[in-house]
C-alpha positions as CSV (number, residue, x, y, z in Angstrom):
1,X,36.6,26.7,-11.8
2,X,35.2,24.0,-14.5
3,X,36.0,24.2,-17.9
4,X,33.1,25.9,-19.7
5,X,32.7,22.7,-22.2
6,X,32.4,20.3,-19.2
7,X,28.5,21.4,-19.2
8,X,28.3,21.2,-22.9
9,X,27.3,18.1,-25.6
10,X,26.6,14.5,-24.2
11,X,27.8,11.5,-22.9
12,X,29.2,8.7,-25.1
13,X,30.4,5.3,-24.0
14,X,33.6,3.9,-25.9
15,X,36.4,1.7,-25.2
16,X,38.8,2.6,-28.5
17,X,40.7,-0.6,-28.8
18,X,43.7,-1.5,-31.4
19,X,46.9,-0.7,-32.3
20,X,47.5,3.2,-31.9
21,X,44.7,5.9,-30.2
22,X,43.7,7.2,-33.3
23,X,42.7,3.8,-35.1
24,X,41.4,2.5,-31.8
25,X,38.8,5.3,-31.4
26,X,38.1,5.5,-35.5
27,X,37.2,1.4,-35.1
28,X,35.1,1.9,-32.1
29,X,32.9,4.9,-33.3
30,X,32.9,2.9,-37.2
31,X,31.4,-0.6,-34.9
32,X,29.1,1.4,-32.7
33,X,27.6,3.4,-36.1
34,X,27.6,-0.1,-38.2
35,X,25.7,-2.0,-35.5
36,X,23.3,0.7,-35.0
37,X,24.1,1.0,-31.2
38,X,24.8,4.9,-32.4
39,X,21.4,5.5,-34.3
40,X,22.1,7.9,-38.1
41,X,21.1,11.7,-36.6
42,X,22.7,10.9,-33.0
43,X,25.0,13.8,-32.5
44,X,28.4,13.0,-30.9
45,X,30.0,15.1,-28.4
46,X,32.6,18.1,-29.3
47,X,36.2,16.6,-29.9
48,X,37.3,18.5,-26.7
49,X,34.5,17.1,-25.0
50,X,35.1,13.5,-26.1
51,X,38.8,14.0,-25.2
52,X,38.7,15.0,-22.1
53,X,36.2,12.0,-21.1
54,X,38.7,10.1,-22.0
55,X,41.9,11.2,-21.0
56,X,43.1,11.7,-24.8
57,X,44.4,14.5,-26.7
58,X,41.4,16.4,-28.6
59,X,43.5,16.3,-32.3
60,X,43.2,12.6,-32.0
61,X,39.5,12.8,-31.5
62,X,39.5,15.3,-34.4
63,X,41.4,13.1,-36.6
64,X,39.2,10.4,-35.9
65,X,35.8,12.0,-36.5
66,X,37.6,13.4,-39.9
67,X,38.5,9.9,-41.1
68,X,34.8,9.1,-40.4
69,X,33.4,12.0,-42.1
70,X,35.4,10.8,-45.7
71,X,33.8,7.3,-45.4
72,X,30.4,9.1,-45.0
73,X,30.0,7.8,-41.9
74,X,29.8,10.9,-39.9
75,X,28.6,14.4,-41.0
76,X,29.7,17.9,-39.9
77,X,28.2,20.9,-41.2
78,X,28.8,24.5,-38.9
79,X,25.9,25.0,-36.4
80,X,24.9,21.5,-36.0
81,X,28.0,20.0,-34.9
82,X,29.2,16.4,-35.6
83,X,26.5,13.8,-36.3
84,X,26.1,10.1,-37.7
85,X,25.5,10.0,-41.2
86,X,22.1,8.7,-42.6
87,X,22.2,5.0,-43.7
88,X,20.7,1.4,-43.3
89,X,20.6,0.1,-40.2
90,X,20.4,-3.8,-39.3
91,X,17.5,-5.4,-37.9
92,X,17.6,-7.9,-35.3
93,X,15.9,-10.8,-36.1
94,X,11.7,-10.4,-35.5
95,X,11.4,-12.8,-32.5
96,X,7.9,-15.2,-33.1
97,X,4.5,-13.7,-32.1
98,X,3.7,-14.4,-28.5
99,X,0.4,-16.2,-28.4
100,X,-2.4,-13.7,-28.0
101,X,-3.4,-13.6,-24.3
102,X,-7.2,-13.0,-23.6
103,X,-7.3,-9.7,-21.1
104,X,-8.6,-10.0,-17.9
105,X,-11.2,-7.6,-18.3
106,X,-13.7,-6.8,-20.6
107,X,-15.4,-3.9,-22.4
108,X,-17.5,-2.8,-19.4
109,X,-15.9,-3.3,-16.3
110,X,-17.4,-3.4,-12.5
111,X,-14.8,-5.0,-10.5
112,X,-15.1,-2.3,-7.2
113,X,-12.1,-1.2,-5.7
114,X,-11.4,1.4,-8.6
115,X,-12.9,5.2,-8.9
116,X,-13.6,6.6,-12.3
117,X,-9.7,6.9,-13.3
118,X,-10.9,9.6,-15.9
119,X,-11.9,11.9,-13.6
120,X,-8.5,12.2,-11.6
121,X,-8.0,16.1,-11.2
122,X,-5.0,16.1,-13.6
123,X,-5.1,20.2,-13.6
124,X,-5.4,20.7,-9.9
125,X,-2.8,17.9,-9.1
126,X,0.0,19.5,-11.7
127,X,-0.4,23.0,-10.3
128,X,-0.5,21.1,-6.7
129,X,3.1,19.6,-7.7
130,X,4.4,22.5,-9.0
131,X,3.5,25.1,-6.0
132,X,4.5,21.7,-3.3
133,X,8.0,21.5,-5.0
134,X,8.3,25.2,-5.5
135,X,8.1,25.5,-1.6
136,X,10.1,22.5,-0.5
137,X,13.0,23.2,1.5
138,X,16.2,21.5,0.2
139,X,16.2,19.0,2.4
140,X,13.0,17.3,1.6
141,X,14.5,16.0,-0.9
142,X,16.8,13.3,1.5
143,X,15.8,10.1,2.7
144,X,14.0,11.8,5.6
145,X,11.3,10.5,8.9
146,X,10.5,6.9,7.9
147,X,6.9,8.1,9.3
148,X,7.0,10.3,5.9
149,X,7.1,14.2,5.5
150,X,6.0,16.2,8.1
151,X,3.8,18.7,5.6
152,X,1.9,15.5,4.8
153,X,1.3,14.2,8.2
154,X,0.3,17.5,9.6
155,X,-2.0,18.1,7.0
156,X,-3.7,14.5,6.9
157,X,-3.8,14.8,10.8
158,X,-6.1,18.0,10.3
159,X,-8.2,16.7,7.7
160,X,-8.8,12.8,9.4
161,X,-10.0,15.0,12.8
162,X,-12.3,17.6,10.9
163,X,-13.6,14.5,8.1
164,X,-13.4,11.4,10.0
165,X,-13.0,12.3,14.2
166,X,-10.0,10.4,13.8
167,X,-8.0,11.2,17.2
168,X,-5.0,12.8,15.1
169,X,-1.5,13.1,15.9
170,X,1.3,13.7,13.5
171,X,3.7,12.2,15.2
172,X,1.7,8.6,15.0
173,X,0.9,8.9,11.7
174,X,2.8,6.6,9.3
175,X,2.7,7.4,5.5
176,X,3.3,4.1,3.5
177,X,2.1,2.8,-0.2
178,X,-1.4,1.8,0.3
179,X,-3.6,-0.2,2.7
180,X,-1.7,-3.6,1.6
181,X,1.5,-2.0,2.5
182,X,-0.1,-0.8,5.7
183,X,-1.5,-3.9,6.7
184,X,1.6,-5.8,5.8
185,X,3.8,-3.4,8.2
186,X,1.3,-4.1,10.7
187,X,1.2,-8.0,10.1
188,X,4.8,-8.2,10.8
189,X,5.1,-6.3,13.6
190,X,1.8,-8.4,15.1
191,X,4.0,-11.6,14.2
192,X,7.3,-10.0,15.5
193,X,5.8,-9.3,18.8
194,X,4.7,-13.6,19.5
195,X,1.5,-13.0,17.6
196,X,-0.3,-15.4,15.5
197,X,-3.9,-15.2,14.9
198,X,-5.9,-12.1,13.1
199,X,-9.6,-12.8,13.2
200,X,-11.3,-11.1,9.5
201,X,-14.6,-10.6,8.7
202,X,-15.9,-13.4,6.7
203,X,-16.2,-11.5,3.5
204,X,-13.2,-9.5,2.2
205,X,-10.5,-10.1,-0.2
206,X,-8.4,-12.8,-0.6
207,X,-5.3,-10.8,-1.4
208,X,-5.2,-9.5,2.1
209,X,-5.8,-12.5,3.6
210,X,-3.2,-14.1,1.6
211,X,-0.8,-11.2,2.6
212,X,-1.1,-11.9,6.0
213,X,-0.6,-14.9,6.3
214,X,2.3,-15.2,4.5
215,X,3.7,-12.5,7.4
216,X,2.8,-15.8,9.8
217,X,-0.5,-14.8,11.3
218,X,-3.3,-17.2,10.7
219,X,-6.8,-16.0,9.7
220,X,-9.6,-16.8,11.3
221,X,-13.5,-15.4,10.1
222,X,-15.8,-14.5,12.3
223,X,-19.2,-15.6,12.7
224,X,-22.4,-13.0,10.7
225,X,-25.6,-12.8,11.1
226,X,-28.7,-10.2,9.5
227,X,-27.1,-7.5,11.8
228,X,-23.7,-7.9,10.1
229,X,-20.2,-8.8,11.5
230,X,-20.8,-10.2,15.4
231,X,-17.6,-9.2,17.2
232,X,-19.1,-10.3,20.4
233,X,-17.5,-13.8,19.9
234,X,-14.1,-12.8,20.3
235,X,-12.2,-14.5,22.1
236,X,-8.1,-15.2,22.0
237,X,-7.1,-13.6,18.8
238,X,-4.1,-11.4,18.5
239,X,-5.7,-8.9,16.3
240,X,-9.1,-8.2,14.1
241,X,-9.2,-6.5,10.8
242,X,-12.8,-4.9,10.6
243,X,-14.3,-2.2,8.2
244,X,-16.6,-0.8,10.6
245,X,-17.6,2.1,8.9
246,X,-18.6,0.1,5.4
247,X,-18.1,-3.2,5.2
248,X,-17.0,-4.9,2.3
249,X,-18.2,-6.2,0.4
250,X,-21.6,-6.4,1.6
251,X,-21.8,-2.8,3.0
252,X,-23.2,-1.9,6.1
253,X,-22.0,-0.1,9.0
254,X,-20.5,-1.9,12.3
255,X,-23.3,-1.6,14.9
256,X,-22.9,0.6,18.0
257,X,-23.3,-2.4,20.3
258,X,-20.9,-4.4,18.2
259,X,-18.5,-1.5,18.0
260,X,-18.5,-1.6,21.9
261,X,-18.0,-5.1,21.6
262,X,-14.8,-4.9,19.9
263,X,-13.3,-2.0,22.1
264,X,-14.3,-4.0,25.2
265,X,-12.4,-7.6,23.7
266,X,-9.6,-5.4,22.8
267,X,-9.4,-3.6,26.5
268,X,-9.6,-6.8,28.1
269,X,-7.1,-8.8,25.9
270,X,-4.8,-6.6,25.1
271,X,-5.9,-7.2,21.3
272,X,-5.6,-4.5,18.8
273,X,-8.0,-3.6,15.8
274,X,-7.4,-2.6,12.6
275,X,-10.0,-0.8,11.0
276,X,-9.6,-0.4,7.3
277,X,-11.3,3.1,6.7
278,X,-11.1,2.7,2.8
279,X,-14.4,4.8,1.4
280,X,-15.1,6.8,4.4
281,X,-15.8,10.0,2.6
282,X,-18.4,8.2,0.1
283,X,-22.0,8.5,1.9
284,X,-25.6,9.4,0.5
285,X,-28.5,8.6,2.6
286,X,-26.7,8.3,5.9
287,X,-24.7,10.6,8.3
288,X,-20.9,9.6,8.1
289,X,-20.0,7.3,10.6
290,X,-17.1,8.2,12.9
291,X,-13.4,6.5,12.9
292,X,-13.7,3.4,15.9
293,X,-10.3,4.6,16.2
294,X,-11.7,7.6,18.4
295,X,-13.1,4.9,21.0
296,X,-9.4,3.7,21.9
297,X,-6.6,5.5,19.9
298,X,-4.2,3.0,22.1
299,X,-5.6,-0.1,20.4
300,X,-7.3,0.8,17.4
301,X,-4.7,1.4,14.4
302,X,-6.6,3.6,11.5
303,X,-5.6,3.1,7.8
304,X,-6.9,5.1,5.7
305,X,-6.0,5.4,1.5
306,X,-6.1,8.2,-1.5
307,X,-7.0,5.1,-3.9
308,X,-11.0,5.2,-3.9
309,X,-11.0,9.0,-3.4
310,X,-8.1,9.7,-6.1
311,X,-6.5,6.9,-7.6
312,X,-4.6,3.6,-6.5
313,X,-1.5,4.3,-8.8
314,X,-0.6,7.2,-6.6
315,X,0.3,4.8,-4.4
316,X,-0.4,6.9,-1.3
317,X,-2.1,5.1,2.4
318,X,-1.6,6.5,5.7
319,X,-1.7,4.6,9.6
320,X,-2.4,6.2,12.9
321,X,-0.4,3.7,15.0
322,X,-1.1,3.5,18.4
323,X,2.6,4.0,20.6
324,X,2.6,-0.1,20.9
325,X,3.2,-0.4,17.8
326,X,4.9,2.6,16.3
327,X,8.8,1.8,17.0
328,X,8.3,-1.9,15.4
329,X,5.9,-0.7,12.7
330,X,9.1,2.0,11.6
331,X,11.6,-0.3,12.4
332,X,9.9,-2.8,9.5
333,X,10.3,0.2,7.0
334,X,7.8,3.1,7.5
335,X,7.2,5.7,5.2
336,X,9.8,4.8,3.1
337,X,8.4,3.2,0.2
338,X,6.6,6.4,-1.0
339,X,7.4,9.3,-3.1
340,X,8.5,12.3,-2.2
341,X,7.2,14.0,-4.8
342,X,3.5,12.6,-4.1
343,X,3.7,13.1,-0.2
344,X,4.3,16.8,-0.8
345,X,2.0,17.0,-3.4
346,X,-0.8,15.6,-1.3
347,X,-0.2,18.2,1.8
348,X,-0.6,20.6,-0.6
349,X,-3.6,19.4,-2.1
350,X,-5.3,18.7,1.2
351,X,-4.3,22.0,2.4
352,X,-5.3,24.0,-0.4
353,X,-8.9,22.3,-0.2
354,X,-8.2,21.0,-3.0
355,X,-9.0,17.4,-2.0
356,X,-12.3,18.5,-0.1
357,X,-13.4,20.2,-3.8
358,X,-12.9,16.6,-5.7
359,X,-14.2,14.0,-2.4
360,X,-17.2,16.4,-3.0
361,X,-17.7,16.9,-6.9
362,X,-16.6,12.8,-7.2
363,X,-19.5,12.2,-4.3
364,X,-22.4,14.0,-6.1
365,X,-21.1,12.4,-9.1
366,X,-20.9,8.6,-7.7
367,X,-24.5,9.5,-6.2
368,X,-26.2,9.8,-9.7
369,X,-24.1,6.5,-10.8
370,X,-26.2,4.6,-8.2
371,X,-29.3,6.4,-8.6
372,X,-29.1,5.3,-12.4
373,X,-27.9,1.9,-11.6
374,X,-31.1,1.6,-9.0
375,X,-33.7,3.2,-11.7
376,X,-32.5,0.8,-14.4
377,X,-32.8,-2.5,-12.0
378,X,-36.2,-1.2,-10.9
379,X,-37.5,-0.9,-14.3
380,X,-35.3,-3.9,-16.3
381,X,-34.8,-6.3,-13.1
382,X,-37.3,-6.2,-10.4
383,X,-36.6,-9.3,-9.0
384,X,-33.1,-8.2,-7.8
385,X,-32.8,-6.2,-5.1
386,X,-29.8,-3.6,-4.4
387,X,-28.6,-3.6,-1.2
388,X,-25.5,-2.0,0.5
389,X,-25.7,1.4,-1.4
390,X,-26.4,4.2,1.3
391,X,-22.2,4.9,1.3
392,X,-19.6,3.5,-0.7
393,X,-18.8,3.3,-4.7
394,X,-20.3,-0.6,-4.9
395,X,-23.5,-2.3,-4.7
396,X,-24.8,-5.7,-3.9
397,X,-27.6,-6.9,-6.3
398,X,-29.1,-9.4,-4.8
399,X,-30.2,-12.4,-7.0
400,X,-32.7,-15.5,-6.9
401,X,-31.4,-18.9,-5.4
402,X,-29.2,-20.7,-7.9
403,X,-28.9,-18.2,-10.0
404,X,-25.2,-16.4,-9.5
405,X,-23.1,-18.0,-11.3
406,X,-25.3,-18.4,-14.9
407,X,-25.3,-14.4,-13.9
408,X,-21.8,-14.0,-14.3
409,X,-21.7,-15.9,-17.0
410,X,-24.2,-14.2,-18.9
411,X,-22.6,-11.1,-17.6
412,X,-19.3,-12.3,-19.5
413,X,-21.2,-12.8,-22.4
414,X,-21.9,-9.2,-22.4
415,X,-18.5,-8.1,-21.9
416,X,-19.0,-7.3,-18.3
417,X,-16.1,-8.0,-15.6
418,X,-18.1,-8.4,-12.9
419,X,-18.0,-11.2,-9.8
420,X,-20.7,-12.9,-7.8
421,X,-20.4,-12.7,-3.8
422,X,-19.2,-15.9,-3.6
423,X,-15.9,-14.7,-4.9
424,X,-15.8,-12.4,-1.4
425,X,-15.8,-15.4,1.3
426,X,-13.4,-16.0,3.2
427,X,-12.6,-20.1,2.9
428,X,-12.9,-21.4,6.5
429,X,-16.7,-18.9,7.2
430,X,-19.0,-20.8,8.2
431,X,-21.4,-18.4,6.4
432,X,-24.3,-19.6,4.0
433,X,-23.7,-17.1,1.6
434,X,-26.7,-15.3,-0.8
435,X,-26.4,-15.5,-5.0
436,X,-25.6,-11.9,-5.2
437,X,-23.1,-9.7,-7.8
438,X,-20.7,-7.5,-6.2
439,X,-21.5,-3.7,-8.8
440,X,-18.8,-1.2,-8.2
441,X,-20.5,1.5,-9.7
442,X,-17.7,3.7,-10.2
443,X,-14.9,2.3,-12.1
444,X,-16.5,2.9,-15.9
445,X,-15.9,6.3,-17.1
446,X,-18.9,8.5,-17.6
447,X,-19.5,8.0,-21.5
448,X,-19.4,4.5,-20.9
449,X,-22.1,4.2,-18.2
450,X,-25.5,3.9,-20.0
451,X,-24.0,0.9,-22.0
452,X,-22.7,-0.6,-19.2
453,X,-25.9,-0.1,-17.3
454,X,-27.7,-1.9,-20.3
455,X,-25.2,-4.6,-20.6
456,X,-25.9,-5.3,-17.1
457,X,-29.2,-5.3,-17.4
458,X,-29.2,-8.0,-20.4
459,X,-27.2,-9.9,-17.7
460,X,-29.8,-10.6,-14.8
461,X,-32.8,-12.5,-14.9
């Protein structure tokens, strides 16, 4: 049986040194008080504590804190135990002020990507955690199925089916850290396996093309016309990364006959799509469009997120992987990289209904965002047109030839973060692309968006 005291007072390094066990320890506590690294108020452990940590007799840990106590250096008053006495303590030298960076963003931002971080369900995520971790079986708490917990993937396999006729099946779904991590995993695996071309549409973001190539796949844009991406041209590539239900940047949906397009490419090559599902829940004037992934669950891998709908620090994406790809995709790390903790917590938010009650509160909210942001252009700017706002938590403002980049200039000068289209296109499209600002109409926090809908406005011509 322990010793009562082992589960008493706290933990103190020391290494006594000197002539003697008693002067050894007496110097050692006297440097660690005089150079601060034991801070006045710290209390020390009990002398039987500190003794038996190390391997001493407790007199000589008495003694020592006794000869302390006579200098001043230590107090010890009944009830409060044995504590370092109030005195000066030296300062380390001020190191010099770092020049002042400038931030990179300003007042009033409208970078997309984000959702109104003030609005994260705080409450209902805390009591989510609590009831998740009150229910946990011990051994959730191990290093566990590199596709992630199986509360999480059952639950997510539920809600994809019923939200997004996603063709579900726990067992293929992969939890890992976001769509980057996602599309990393899937990168390697695609490089692993001999391949070494992943066409992209020809507007997207550079840090994913960037990611994958440095996996050793080349990107390659496809062509785009008024009807959107054309996947009809198609030809050799290993892979495509599409986002058929809302494209982004500039917002539409995938046609039907270009949807059939890719599912026919992919039966006949052998390709596989990725289709980055990363706002699906987010539609106004439109009916939802369905997951491609339910046209060919054997070649279509589905990545889906929590950032737009939650928050991107939670760190949370998810993967149906076809059976291809599953072994290589676990075998490159899986689930791994995300937190217990948060994987529970989500099952038990999406099983609750908790999730459906915020996707829907945070849609009616996002929906009077853009009807403000559309009633202010119409009656400040009515020579821009919006465009790529039926879904989604962005818009496109389309602007007169010439005239994007004195936009986001101006836009600067009003201490807006926002970036022009051009900023979207892939290097190697052969695309002529519009003047246009990229909006995402969710990211300020409520009592900030009249002024940045006026501070916008000043912006454009």
């Amino acid at each position: 049986m322990a010793e009562p005291w082992a589960t008493f007072g706290i933990d103190l390094h020391l290494k006594p040194t000197g002539p003697g066990l008693r002067r050894g320890l007496t110097d050692a506590l006297r440097e660690a008080i005089r150079t601060g690294r034991l801070a006045p108020g710290t209390r020390l452990p009990s002398s039987r504590a500190l003794a038996a940590d190390l391997g001493i007799a407790r007199n000589t840990v008495a003694d020592a804190y006794a000869d302390l106590v006579a200098e001043g250096r230590l107090t010890a008053r009944q009830g409060s135990g044995t504590r370092v006495a109030e005195h000066p303590v030296p300062q380390r030298p001020a190191r010099p002020a770092a020049p002042r960076r400038t931030p990179g963003r300003l007042p009033y931002d409208l970078l997309p990507g984000s959702p109104d971080l003030a609005s994260f369900p705080r409450t209902e995520w805390l009591k989510a955690t609590r009831r998740a971790l009150t229910a946990a079986p011990n051994e959730a708490l191990g290093y566990g199925d590199p596709r992630g917990r199986p509360e999480l993937r059952a639950a997510l396999a539920e809600y994809l089916a019923r939200v997004r006729g996603v063709r579900a099946a726990p067992e293929r779904l992969v939890v890992c850290s976001g769509f980057a991590e996602g599309l990393r995993l899937i990168a390697e695996v695609l490089h692993a396996r001999g391949g070494r071309t992943l066409a992209v549409e020809p507007y997207g973001l550079d840090v994913h093309w960037d990611l994958v190539e440095r996996t050793g796949l080349r990107t390659t844009p496809l062509p785009y016309d008024d009807l959107g991406t054309r996947t009809d041209t198609l030809t050799d590539e290993d892979a495509v990364l599409l986002n058929p239900a809302h494209q982004f940047p500039l917002g539409g949906a995938l046609r039907p006959e270009r949807r059939a397009a890719v599912i026919d490419w992919a039966n006949r090559t052998g390709g596989f799509v990725l289709e980055d599902d990363y706002d699906g829940e987010f539609r106004y004037d439109r009916q939802p469009v369905g997951a491609l992934q339910d046209l060919h669950p054997d070649r279509v891998i589905y990545l889906g997120t929590a950032s737009k709908a939650l928050a991107p620090g939670l760190r949370l994406g998810w993967m149906m992987v076809p059976p291809a790809l599953l072994p290589g995709v676990l075998d490159h790390g899986g689930g791994r990289s995300v937190s217990l903790v948060e994987q529970l917590t989500l099952a038990e938010f999406l099983t609750s209904g908790a999730y459906d009650r915020h996707v829907r509160s945070a849609r009616l909210r996002y929906r009077r965002r853009r009807d403000a942001l559309v009633a202010a252009l119409a009656a400040r700017a009515p020579d821009v047109r919006v465009t790529g706002i039926a879904a989604g938590l962005h818009a496109v403002l389309r602007l007169p030839p010439g005239t994007e980049q004195s936009v986001v200039q101006a836009a600067t000068w009003q201490g807006l973060t926002v970036h022009g289209l051009s900023r979207y296109r892939h290097p190697a499209a052969e695309v002529t692309t519009p003047d246009a600002l990229v909006v995402g109409y969710a990211t300020p926090p409520d009592h900030a968006w009249s002024a940045t809908l006026e501070a916008l406005c000043r912006a454009l011509p």
